[in-house]
C-alpha positions in Angstrom: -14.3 -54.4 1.0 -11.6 -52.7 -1.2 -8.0 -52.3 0.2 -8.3 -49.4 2.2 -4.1 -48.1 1.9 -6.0 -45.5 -0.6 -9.0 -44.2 1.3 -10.9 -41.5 -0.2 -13.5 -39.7 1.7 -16.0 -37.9 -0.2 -18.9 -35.4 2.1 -21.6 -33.7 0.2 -22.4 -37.4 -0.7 -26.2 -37.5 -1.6 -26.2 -33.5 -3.3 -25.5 -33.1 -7.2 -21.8 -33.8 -6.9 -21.2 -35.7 -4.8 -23.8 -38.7 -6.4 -21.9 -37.8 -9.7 -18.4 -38.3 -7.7 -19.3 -41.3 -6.3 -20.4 -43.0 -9.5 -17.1 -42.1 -11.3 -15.0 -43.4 -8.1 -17.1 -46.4 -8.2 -16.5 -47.0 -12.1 -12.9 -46.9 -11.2 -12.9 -49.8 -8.4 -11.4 -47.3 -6.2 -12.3 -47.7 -2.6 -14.3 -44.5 -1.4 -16.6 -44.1 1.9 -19.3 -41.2 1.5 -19.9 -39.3 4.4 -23.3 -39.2 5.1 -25.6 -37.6 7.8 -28.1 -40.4 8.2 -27.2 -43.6 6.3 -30.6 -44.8 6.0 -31.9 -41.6 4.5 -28.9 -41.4 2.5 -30.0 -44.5 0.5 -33.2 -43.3 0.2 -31.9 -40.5 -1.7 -29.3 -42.5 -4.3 -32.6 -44.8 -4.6 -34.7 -41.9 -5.5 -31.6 -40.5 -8.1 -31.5 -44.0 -9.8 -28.3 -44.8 -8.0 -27.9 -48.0 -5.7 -25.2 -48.0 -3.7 -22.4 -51.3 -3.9 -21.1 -52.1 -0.7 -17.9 -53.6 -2.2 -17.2 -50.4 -3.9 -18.7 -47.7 -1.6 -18.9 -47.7 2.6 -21.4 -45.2 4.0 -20.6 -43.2 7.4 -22.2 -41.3 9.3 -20.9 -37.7 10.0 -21.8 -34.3 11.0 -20.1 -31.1 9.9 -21.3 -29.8 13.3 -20.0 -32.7 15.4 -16.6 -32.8 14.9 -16.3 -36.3 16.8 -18.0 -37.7 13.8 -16.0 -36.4 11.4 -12.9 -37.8 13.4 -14.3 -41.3 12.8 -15.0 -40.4 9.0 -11.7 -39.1 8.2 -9.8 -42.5 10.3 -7.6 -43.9 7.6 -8.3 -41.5 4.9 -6.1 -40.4 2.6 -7.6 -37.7 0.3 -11.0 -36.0 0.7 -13.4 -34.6 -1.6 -14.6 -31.4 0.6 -18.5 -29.8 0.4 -21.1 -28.4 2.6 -24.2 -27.0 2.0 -23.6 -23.1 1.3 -25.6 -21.8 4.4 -24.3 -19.0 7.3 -22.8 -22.2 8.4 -20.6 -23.2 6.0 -17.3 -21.3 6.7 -17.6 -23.0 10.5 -18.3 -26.5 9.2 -15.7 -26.4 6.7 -12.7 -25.0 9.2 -13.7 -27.8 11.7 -13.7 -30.6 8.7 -10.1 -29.1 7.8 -8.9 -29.3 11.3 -10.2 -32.8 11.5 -8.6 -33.7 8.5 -5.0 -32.4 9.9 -5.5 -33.9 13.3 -5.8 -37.2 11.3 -3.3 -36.7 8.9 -5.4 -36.9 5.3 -2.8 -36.4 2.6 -4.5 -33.9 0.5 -8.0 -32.3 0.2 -9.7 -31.6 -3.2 -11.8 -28.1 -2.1 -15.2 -27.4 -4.0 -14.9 -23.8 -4.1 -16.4 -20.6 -6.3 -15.6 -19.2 -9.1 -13.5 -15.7 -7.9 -13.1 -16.4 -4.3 -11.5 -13.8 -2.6 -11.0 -12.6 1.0 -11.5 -9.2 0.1 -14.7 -9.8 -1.8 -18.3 -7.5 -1.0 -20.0 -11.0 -1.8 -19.7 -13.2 1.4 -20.2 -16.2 0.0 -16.9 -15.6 -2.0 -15.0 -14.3 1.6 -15.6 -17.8 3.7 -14.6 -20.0 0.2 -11.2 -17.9 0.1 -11.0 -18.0 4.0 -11.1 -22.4 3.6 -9.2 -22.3 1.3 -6.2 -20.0 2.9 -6.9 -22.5 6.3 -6.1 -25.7 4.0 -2.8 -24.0 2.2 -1.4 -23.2 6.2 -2.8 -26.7 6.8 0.4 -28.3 5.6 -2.0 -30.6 3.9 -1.9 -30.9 0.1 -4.8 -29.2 -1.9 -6.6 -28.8 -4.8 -9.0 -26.1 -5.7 -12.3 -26.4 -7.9 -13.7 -22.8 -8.5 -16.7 -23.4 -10.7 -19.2 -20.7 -12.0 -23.2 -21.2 -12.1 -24.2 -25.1 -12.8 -26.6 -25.6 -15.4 -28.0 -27.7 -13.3 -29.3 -25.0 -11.3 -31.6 -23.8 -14.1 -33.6 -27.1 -13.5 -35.0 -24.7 -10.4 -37.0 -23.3 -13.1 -38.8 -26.4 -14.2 -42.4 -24.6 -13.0 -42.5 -21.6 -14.2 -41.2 -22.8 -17.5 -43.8 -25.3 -17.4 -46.4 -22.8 -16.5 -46.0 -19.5 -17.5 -43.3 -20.8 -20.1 -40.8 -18.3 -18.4 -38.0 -18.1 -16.2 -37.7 -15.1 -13.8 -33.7 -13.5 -11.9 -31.9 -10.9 -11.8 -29.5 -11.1 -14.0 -29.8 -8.2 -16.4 -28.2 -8.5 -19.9 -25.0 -10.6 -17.6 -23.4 -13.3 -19.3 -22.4 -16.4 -17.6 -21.0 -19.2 -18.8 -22.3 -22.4 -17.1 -20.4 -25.7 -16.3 -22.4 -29.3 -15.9 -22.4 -30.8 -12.6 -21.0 -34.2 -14.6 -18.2 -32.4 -15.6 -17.0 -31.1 -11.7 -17.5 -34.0 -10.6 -15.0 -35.3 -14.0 -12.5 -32.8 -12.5 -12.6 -33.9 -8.8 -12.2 -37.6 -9.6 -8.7 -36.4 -11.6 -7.7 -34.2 -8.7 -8.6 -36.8 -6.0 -6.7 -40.0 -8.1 -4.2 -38.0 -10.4 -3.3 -35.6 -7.2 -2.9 -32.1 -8.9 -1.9 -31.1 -5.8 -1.5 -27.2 -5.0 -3.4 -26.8 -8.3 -6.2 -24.1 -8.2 -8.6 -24.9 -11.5 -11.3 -22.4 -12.3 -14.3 -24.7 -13.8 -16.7 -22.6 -16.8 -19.0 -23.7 -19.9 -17.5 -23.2 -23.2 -19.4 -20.3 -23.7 -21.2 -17.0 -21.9 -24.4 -16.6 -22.5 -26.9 -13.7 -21.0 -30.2 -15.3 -20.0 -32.2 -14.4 -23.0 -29.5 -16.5 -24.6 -30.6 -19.4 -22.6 -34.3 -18.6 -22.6 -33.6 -19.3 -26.9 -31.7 -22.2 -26.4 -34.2 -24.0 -24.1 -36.8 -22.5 -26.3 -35.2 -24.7 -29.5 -34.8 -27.6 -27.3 -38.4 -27.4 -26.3 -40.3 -26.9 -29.4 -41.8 -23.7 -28.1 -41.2 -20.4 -26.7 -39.8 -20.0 -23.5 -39.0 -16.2 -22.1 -36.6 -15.1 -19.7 -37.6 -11.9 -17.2 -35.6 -9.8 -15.6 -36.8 -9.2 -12.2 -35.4 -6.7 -9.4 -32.9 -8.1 -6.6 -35.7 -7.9 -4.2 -38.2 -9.5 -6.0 -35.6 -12.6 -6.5 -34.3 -12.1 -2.7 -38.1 -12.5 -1.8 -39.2 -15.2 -4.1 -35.9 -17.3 -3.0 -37.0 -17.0 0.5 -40.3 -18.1 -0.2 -38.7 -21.2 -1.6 -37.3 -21.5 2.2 -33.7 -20.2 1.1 -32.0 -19.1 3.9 -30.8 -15.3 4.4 -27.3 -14.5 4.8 -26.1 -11.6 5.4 -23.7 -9.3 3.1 
């Protein structure tokens, strides 16, 4: 195994980013350990994402968010951390404890993945318990660095079926423009902050350009060879056919 003076933790290990994050570390030779739930399933899932773990570049451990005696042993010896959790009514507890832990065991810096306008005093919860991490980790005495990206394009991958189906996409978005940033690219950004330190930096993360929905129902309707329609749907209908998907509710 690597030297591990430079240890760099990385959670959120098997999601979108984290695979992405991982790669680049490993690219790098830089020693990294990927926080994991269940190791086992963990490989599994790179297997399944066309990603094979090396050993000599990338040690697995197991940790909980909601166990903080596992994140203890995850954080021993780390230096910086890549921070991530699944964005559930859970998140703003997980994410406290990991700073905490992180303190207690004296990590140098933490790169934050946060959201685009994060703000304590913001009607969109979501955007409250990002800002409320991220004020914990700046009286932390810890270094930071904060990622505030806006909607992945990955995300529109969610629409595979219905595309494929009905040749449309269905939100609520209304004649919105967003401008969406590749999951590639965050994960570009956190490998700088996490090896290049940026430390109290706060970087907000967009596409090059904002586009409304119909704008994106043209472009994947070039890329595809065929028309592809985008429908605007009522927040209720959406809020309903998310929780159908088994998305969970949180509250305002």
């Amino acid at each position: 195994m690597a030297n591990s003076s430079q240890t760099i933790l990385v959670t959120g290990a098997t999601g979108g980013n984290g695979i992405q994050i991982l790669k680049l570390l490993a690219a790098q030779n830089i020693y990294v350990r990927a926080m994991v739930r269940d190791i086992h399933k963990a490989h599994s899932i790179f297997q399944a994402q066309g990603y094979a773990v090396e050993p000599s570049k990338i040690e697995l451990v197991e940790g909980d968010f909601d166990v903080p005696e596992t994140l203890l042993t995850a954080l021993d010896g780390v230096n910086r951390a890549f921070l991530l959790t699944n964005s559930t009514d859970r998140a703003e507890a997980q994410q406290l404890a990991f700073v905490e832990a992180a303190r207690h065991s004296h990590v140098e810096q933490i790169v934050k993945l946060s959201q685009l306008h994060a703000n304590q005093n913001s009607p969109v919860r979501y955007l409250r318990y990002h800002a409320a991490v991220e004020s914990a980790i700046q009286a932390s005495g810890m270094a930071y660095t904060f990622l505030r990206p806006n909607l992945y394009m990955q995300g529109f991958l969610g629409f595979r079926s219905t595309i494929k189906e009905k040749n449309a996409f269905y939100a609520a978005a209304g004649d919105a423009k967003v401008r969406m940033v590749d999951v590639r690219d965050i994960a570009a950004v956190a490998v700088a902050a996490l090896t290049a330190r940026h430390e109290g930096k706060i970087y907000d993360l967009t596409g090059p350009q904002a586009l409304t929905h119909a704008q994106i129902a043209a472009h994947l309707s070039l890329a595809l060879g065929h028309s592809v329609a985008f429908v605007d749907v009522p927040p209720f209908v959406m809020r309903d056919a998310m929780t159908g998907m088994g998305m969970p509710v949180i509250a305002g």
